[in-house]
The first five atom37 places (N, CA, C, CB, O) and aatype in JSON, in Angstrom:
{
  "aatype": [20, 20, 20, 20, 20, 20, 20, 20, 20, 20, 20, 20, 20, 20, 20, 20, 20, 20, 20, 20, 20, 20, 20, 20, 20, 20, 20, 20, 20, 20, 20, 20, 20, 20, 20, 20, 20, 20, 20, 20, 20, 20, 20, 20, 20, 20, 20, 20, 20, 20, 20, 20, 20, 20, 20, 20, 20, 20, 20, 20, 20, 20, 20, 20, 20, 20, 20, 20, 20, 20, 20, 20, 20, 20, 20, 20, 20, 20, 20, 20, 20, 20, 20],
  "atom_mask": [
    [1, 1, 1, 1, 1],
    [1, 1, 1, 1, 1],
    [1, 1, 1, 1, 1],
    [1, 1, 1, 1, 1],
    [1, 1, 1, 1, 1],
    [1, 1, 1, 1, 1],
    [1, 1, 1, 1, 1],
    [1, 1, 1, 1, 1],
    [1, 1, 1, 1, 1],
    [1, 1, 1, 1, 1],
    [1, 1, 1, 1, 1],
    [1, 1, 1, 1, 1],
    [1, 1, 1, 1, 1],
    [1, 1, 1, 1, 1],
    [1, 1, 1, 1, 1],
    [1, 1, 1, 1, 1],
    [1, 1, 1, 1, 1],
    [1, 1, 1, 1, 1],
    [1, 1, 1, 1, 1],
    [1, 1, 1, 1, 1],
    [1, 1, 1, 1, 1],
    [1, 1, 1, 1, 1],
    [1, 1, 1, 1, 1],
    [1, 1, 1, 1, 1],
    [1, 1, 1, 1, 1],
    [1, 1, 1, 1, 1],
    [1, 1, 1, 1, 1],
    [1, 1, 1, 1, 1],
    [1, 1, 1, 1, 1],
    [1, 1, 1, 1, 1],
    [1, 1, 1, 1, 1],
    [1, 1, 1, 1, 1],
    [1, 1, 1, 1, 1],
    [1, 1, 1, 1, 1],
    [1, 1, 1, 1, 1],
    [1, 1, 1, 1, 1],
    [1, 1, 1, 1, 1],
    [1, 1, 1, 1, 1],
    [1, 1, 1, 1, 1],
    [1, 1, 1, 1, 1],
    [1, 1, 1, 1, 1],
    [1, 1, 1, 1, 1],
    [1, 1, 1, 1, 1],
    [1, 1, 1, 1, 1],
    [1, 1, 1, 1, 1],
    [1, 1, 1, 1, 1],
    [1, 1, 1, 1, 1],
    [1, 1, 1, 1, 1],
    [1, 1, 1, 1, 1],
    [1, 1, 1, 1, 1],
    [1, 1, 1, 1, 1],
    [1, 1, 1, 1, 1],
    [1, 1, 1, 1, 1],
    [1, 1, 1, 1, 1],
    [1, 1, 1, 1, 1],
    [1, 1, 1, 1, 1],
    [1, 1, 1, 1, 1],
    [1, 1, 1, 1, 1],
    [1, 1, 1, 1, 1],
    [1, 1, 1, 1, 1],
    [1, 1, 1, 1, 1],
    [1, 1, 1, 1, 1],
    [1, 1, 1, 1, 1],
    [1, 1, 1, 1, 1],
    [1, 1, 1, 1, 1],
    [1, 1, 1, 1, 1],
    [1, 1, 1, 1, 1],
    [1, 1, 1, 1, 1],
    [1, 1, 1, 1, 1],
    [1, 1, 1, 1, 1],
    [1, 1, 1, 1, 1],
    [1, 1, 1, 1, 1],
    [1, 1, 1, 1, 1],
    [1, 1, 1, 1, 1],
    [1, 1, 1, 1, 1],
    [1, 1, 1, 1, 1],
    [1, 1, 1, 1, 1],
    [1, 1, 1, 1, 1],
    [1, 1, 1, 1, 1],
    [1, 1, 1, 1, 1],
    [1, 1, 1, 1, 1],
    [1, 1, 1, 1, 1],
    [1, 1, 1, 1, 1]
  ],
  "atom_positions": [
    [[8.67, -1.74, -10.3], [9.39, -0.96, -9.33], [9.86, -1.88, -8.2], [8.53, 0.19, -8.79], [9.19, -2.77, -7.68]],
    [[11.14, -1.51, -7.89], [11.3, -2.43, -6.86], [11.48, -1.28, -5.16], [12.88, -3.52, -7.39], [11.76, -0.08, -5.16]],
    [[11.2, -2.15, -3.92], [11.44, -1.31, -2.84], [12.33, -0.71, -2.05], [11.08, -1.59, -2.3], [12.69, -1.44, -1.12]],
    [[12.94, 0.63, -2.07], [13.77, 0.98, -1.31], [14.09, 1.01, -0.35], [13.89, 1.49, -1.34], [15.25, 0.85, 0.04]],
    [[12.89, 1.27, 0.49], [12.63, 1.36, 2.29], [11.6, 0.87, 2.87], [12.51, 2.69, 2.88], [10.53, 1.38, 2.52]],
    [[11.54, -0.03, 3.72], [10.56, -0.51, 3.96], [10.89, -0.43, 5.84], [10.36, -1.95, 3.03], [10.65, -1.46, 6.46]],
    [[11.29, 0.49, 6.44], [11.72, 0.43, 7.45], [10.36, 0.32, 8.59], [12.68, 1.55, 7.49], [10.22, -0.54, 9.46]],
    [[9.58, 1.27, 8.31], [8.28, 1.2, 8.75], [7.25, 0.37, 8.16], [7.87, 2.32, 8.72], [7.14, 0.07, 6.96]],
    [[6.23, -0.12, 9.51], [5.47, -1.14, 8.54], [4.87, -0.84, 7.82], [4.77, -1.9, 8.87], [4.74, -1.48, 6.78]],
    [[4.08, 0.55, 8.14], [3.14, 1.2, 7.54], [3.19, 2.21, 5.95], [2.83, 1.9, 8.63], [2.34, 2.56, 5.14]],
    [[4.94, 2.46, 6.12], [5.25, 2.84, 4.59], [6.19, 2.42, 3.85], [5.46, 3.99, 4.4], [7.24, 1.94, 4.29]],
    [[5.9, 2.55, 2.64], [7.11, 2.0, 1.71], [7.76, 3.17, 0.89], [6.54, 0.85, 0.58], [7.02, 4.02, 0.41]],
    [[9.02, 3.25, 0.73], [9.75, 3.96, -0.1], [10.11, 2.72, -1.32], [11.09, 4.68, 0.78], [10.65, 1.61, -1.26]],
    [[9.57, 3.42, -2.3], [9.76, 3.04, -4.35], [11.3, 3.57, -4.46], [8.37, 4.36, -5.86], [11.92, 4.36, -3.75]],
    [[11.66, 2.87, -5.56], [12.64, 2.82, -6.07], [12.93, 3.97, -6.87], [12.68, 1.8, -6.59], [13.99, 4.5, -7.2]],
    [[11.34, 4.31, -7.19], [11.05, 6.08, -8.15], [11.48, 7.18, -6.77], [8.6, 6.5, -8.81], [11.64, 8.38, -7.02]],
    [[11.58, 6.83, -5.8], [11.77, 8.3, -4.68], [10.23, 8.33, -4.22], [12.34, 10.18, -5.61], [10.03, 9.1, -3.28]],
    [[9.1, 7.65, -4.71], [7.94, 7.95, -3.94], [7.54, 7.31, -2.72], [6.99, 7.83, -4.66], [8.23, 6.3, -2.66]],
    [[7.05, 7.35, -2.05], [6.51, 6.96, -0.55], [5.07, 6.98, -0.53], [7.0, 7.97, 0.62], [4.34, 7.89, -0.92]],
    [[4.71, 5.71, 0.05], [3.47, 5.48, 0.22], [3.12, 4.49, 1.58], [3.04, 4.95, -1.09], [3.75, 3.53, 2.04]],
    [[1.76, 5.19, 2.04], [1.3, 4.59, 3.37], [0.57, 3.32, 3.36], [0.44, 5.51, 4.05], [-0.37, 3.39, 2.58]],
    [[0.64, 2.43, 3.82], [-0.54, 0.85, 3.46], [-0.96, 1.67, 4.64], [-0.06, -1.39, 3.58], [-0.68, 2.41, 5.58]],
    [[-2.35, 0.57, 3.47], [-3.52, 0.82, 4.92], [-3.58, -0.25, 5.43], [-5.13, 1.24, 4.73], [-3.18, -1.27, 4.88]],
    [[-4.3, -0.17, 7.09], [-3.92, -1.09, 7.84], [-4.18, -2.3, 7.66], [-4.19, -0.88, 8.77], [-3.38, -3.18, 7.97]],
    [[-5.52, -2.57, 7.05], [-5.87, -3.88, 7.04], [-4.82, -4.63, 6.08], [-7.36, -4.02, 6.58], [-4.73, -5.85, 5.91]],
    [[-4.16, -3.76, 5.58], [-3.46, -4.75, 4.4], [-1.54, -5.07, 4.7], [-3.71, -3.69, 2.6], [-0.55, -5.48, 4.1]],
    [[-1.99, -4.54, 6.05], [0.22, -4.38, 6.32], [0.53, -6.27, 6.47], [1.0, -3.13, 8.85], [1.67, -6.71, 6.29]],
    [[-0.52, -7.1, 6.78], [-0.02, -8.68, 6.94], [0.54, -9.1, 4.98], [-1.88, -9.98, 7.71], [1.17, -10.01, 4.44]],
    [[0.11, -8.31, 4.68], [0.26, -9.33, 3.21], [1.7, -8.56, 2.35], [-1.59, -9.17, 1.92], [2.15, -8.74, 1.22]],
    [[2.17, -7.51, 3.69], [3.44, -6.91, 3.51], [4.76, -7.46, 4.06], [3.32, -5.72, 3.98], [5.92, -7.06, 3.94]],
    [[4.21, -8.56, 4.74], [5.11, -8.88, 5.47], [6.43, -9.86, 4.94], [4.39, -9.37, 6.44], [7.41, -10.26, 5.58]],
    [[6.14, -10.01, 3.91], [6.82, -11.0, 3.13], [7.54, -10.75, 1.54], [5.77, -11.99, 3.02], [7.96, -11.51, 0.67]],
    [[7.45, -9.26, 1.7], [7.94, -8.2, 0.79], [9.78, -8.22, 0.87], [7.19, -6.6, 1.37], [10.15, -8.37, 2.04]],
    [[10.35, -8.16, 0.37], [11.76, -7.94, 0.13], [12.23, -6.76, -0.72], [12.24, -9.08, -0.45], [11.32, -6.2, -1.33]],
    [[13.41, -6.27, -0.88], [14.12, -5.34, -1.42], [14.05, -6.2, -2.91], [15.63, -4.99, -0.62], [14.75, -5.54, -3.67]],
    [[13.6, -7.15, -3.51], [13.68, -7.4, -4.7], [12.53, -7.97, -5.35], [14.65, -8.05, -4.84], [12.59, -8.5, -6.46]],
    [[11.06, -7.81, -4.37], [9.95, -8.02, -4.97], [9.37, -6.48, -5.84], [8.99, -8.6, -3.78], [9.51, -5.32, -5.44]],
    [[8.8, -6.88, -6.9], [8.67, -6.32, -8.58], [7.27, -5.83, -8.12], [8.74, -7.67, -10.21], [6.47, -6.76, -7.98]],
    [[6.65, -4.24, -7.79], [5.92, -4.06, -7.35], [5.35, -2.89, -8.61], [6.24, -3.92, -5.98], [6.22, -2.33, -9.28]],
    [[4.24, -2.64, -8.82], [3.52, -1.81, -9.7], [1.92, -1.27, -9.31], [3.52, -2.62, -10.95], [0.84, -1.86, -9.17]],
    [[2.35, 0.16, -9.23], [1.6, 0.88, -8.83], [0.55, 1.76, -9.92], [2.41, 1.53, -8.06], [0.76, 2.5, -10.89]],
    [[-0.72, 1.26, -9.19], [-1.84, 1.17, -10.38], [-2.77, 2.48, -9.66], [-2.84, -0.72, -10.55], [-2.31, 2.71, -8.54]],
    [[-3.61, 3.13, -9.89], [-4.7, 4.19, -9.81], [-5.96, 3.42, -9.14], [-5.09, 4.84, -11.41], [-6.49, 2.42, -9.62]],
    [[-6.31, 4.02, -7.99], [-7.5, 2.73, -7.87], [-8.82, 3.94, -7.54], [-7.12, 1.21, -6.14], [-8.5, 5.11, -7.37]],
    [[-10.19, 3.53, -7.48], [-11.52, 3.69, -8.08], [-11.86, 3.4, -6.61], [-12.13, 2.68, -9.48], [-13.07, 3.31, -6.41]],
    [[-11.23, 3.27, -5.74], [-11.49, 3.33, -4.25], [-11.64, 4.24, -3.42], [-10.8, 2.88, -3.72], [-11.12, 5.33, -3.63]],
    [[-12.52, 3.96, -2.08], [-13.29, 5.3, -1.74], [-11.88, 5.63, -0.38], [-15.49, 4.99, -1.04], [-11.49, 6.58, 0.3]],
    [[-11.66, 4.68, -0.52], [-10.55, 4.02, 0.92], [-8.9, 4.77, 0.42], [-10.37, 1.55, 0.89], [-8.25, 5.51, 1.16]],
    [[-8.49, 4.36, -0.99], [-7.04, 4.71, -0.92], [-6.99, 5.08, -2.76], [-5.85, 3.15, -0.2], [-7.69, 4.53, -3.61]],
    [[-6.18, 5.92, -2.96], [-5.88, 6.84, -4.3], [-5.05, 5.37, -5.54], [-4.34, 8.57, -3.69], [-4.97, 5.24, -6.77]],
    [[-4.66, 4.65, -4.52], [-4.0, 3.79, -5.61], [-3.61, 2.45, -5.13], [-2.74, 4.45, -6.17], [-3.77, 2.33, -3.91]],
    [[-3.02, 1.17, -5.88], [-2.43, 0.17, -5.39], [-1.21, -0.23, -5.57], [-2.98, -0.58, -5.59], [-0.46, 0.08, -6.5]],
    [[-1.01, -0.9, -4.73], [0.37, -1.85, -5.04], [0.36, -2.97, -5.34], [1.19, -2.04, -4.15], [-0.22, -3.72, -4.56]],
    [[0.96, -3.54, -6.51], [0.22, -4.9, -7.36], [1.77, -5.32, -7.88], [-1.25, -4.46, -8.97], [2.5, -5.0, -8.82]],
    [[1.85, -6.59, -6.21], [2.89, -7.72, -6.07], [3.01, -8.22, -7.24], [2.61, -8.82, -5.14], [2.11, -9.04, -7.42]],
    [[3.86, -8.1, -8.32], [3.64, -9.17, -9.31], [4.17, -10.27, -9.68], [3.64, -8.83, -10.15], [4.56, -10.59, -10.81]],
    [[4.19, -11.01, -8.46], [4.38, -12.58, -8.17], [3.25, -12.98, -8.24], [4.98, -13.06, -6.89], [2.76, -13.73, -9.08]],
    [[2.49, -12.24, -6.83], [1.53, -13.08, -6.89], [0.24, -12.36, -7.09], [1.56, -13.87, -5.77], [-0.86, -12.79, -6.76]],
    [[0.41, -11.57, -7.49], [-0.84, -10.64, -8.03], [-1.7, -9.6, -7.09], [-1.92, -11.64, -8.57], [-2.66, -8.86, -7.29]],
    [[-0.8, -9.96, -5.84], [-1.65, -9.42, -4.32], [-1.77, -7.71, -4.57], [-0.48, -9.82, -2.51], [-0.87, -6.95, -4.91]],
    [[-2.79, -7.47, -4.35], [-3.64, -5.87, -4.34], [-3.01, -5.12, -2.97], [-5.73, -6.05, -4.12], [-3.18, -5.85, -1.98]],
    [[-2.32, -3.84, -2.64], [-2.25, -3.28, -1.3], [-2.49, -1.94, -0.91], [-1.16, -3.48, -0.89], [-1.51, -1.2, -0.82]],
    [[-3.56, -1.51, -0.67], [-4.74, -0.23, -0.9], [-3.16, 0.4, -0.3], [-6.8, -0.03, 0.25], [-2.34, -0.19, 0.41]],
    [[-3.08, 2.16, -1.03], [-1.93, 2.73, -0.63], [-2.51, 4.03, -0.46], [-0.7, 2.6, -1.55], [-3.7, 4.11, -0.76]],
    [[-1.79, 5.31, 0.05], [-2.18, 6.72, -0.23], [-0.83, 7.02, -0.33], [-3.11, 7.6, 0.85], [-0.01, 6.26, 0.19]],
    [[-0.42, 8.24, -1.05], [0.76, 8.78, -0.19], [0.95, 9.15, 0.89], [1.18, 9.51, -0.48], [0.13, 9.62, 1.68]],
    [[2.47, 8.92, 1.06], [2.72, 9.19, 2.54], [2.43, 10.47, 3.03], [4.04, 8.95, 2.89], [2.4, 11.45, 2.28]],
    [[2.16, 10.57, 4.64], [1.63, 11.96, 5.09], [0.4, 12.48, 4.47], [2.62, 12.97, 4.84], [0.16, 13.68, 4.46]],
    [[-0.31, 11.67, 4.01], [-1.64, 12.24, 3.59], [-2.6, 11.22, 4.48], [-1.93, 12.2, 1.77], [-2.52, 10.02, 4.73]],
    [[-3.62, 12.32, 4.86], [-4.51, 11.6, 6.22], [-5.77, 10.42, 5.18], [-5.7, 13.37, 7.45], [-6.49, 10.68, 4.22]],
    [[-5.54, 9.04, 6.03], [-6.89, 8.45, 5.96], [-8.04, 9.04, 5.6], [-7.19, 8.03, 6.97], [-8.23, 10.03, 6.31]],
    [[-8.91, 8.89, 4.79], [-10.48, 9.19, 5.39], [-11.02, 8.09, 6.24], [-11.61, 9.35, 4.17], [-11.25, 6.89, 6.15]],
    [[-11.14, 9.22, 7.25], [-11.38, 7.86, 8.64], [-13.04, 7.41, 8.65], [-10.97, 8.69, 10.67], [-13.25, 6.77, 9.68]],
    [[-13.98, 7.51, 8.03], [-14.65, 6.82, 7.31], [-14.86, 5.9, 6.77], [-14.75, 7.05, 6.91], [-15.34, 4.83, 7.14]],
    [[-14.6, 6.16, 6.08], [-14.43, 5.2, 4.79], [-13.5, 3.61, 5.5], [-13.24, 6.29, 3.32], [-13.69, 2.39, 5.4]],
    [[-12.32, 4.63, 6.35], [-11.25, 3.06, 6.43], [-12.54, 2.23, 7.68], [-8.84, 3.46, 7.49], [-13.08, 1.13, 7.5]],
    [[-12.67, 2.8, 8.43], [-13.56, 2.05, 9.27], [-14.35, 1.53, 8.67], [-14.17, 2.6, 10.15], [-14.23, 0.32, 8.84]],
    [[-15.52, 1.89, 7.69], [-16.09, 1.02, 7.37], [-15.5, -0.04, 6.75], [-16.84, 1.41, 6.87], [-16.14, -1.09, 6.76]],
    [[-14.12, -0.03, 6.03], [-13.63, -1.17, 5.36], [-13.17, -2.32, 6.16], [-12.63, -0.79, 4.57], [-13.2, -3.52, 5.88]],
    [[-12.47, -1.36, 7.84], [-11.96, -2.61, 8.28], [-12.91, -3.45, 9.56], [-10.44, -2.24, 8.78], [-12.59, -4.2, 10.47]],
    [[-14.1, -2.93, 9.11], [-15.56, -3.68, 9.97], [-16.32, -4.91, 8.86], [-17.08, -2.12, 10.35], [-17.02, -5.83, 9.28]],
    [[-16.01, -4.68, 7.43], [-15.93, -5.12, 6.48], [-16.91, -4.66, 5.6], [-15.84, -6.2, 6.64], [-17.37, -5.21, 4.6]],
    [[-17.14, -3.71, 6.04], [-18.65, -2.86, 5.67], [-18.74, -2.53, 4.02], [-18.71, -1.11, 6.6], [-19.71, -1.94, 3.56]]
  ]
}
């Protein structure tokens, strides 16, 4: 999939019409994303986010939810304390 919108840091619009929120700890490794990086969105087993985004250049992981769906503010805290 490639990215449609990336206007905000915090979400991305897919090329499918879907939208999804990064979580915070992970918006630096977004930063270097373009309208023609090859992105694939995988199901994730995480307590933190429903799925990933898996750069496939370089293989980089980017915990996602859909957009407008709330954090568990839990969970993200403990992740970004490194808990």
């Amino acid at each position: 999939m490639k990215i449609r919108a990336h206007a905000e840091s915090h979400v991305v619009e897919l090329d499918d019409g879907s939208c999804w929120q990064i979580f915070p700890g992970d918006l630096a490794a977004t930063l270097s994303w373009k309208p023609e990086t090859d992105l694939d969105l995988e199901p994730s087993g995480d307590r933190v986010c429903s799925h990933v985004l898996v750069n496939t250049t370089d293989q980089s992981r980017i915990r996602v939810i859909v957009a407008g769906e709330p954090w568990p503010d839990s969970e993200v805290k403990k992740a970004l304390e490194g808990g």
